[in-house]
C-alpha positions as CSV (number, residue, x, y, z in Angstrom):
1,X,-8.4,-78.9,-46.5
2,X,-8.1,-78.9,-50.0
3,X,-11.5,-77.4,-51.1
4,X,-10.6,-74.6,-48.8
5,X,-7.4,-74.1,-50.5
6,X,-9.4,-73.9,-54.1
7,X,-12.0,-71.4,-52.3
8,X,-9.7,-68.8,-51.5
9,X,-7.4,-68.8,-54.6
10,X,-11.0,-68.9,-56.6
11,X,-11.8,-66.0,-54.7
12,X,-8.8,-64.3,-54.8
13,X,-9.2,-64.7,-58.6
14,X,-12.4,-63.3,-58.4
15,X,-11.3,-60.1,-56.5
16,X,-8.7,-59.7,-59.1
17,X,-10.9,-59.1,-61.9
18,X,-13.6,-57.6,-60.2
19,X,-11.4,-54.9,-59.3
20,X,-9.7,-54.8,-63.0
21,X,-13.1,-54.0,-64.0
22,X,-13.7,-51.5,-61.8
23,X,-10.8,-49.6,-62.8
24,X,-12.1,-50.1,-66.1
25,X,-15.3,-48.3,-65.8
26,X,-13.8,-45.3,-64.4
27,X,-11.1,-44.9,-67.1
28,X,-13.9,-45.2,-69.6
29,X,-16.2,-42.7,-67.5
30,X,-13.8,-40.3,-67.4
31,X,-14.7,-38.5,-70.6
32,X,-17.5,-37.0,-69.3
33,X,-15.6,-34.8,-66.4
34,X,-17.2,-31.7,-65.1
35,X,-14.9,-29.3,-64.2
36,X,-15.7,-26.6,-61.5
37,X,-15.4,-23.4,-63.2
38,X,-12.6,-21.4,-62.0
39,X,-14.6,-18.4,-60.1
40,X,-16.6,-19.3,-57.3
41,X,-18.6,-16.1,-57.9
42,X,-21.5,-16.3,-59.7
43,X,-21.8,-14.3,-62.9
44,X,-23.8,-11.3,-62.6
45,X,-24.8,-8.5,-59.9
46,X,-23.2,-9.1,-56.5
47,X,-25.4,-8.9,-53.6
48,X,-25.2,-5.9,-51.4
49,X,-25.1,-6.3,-48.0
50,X,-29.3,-5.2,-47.9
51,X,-30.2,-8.1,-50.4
52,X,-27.8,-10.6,-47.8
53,X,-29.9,-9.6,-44.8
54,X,-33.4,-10.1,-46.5
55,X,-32.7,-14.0,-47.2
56,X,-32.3,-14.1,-43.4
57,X,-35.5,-15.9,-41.4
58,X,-36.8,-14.4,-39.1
59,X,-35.6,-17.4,-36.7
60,X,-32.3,-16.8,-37.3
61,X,-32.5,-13.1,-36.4
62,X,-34.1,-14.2,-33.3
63,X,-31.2,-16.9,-32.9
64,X,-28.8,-13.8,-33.1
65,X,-30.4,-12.1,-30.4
66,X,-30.3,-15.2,-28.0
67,X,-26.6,-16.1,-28.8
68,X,-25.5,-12.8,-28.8
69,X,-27.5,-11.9,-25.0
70,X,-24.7,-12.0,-22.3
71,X,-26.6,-14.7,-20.6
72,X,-26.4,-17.0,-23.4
73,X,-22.8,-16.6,-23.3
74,X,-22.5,-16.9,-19.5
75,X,-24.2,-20.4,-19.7
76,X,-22.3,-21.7,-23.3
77,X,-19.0,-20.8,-22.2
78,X,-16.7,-23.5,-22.0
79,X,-20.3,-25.9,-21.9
80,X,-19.4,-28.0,-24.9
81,X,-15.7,-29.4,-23.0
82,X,-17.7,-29.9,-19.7
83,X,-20.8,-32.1,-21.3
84,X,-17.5,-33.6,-23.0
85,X,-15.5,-34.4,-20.2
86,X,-19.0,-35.9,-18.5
87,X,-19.2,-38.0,-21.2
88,X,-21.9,-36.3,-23.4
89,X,-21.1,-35.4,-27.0
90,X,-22.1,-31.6,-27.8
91,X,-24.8,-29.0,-26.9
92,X,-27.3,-27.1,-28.9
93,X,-29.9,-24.5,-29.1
94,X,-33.8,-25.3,-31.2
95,X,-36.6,-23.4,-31.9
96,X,-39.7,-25.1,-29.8
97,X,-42.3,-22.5,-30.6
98,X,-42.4,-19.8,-32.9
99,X,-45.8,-17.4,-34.4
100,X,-44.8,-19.1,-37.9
101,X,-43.8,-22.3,-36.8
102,X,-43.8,-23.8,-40.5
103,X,-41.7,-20.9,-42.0
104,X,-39.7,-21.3,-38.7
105,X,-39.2,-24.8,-38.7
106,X,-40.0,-24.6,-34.9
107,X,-41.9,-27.8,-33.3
108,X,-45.2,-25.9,-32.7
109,X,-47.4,-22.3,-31.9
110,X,-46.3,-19.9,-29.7
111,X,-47.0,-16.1,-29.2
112,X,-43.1,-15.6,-28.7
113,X,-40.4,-17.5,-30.5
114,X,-39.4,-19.9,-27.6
115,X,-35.7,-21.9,-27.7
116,X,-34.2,-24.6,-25.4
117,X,-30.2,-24.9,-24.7
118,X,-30.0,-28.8,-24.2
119,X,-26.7,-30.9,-23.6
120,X,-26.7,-34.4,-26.1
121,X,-25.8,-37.5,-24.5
122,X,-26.0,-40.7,-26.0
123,X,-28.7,-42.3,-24.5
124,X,-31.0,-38.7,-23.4
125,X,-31.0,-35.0,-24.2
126,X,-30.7,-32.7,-20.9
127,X,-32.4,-29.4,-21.3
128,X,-30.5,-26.5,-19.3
129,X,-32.2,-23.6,-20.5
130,X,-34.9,-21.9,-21.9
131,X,-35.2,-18.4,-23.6
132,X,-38.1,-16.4,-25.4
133,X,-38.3,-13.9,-27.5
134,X,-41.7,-11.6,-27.1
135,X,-41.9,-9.7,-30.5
136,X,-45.0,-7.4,-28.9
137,X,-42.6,-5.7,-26.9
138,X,-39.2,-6.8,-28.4
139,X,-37.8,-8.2,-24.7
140,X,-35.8,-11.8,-24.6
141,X,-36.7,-13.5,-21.2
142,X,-35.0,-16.4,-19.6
143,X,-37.4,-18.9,-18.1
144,X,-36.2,-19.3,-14.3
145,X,-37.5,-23.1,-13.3
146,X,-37.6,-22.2,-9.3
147,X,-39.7,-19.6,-9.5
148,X,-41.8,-20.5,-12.9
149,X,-41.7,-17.3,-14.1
150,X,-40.1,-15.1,-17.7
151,X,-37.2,-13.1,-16.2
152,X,-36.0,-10.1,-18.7
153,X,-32.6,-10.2,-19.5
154,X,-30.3,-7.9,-21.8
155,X,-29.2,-8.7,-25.6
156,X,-27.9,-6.6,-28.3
157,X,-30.8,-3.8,-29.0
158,X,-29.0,-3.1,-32.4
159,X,-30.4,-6.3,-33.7
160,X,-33.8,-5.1,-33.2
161,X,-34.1,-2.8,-36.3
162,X,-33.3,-5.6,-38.6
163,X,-36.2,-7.4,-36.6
164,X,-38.4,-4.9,-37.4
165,X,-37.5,-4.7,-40.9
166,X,-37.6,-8.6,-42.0
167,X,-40.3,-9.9,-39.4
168,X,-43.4,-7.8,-39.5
């Protein structure tokens, strides 16, 4: 009984001056503080809007014209409370295929960039739906699994020029 009454006040000593020291270092580190500079602009020529849109991917301007197609919306809305309250964790959307799957970061080749709407559970992943995007003839299908076919849908047509201009 009596070593473990020496154990713990040894250790307790221990703690003591471990932590000592570590208050130590950081005084003596504090010399050396960067400070953020005040403006979080950078210095120089803003970026007009033009310049903003060219460091888009062409997988993102594709994203946009998935999320922003009213059928996207029909099947998101309110999707993240229901795989919730059925005891999943989120949803998301991925790029499976894509004609520049390594500047896409997409998981392989495919004439159209193809995505997947999937709901995360903690033991699986539950894919719900699947849309491409043809860029021959600019259309953004949704795969319907009972009758194995590409169904054309609607999306936002204005997104199309800004296609045409960063993804030829």
């Amino acid at each position: 009984m009596k070593t473990i009454k020496i154990i713990s006040v040894l250790f307790c000593i221990i703690a003591v001056f471990a932590c000592n020291n570590q208050q130590n270092e950081k005084v003596e580190n504090n010399d050396t503080v960067v400070q953020r500079p005040l403006v979080d602009e950078p210095v120089g020529k803003k970026l007009d809007t033009t310049e903003q849109k060219i460091k888009k991917s062409c997988e993102e301007i594709v994203s946009e014209i998935v999320k922003t197609s009213p059928r996207y919306k029909l099947i998101t809305k309110g999707l993240k409370s229901a795989v919730v309250k059925n005891g999943g964790q989120t949803f998301g959307i991925s790029l499976e295929g894509s004609p520049n799957p390594s500047k896409d970061k997409a998981w392989g080749y495919s004439k159209t960039y193809d995505f997947v709407v999937y709901e995360v559970y903690t033991d699986r992943q539950l894919n719900i739906a699947r849309f491409s995007f043809a860029p021959q003839n600019k259309q953004l299908f949704e795969y319907d699994v009972v009758l194995d076919r590409l169904k054309p849908i609607e999306f936002n047509n204005e997104l199309l020029a800004e296609f045409e201009a960063f993804c030829k």
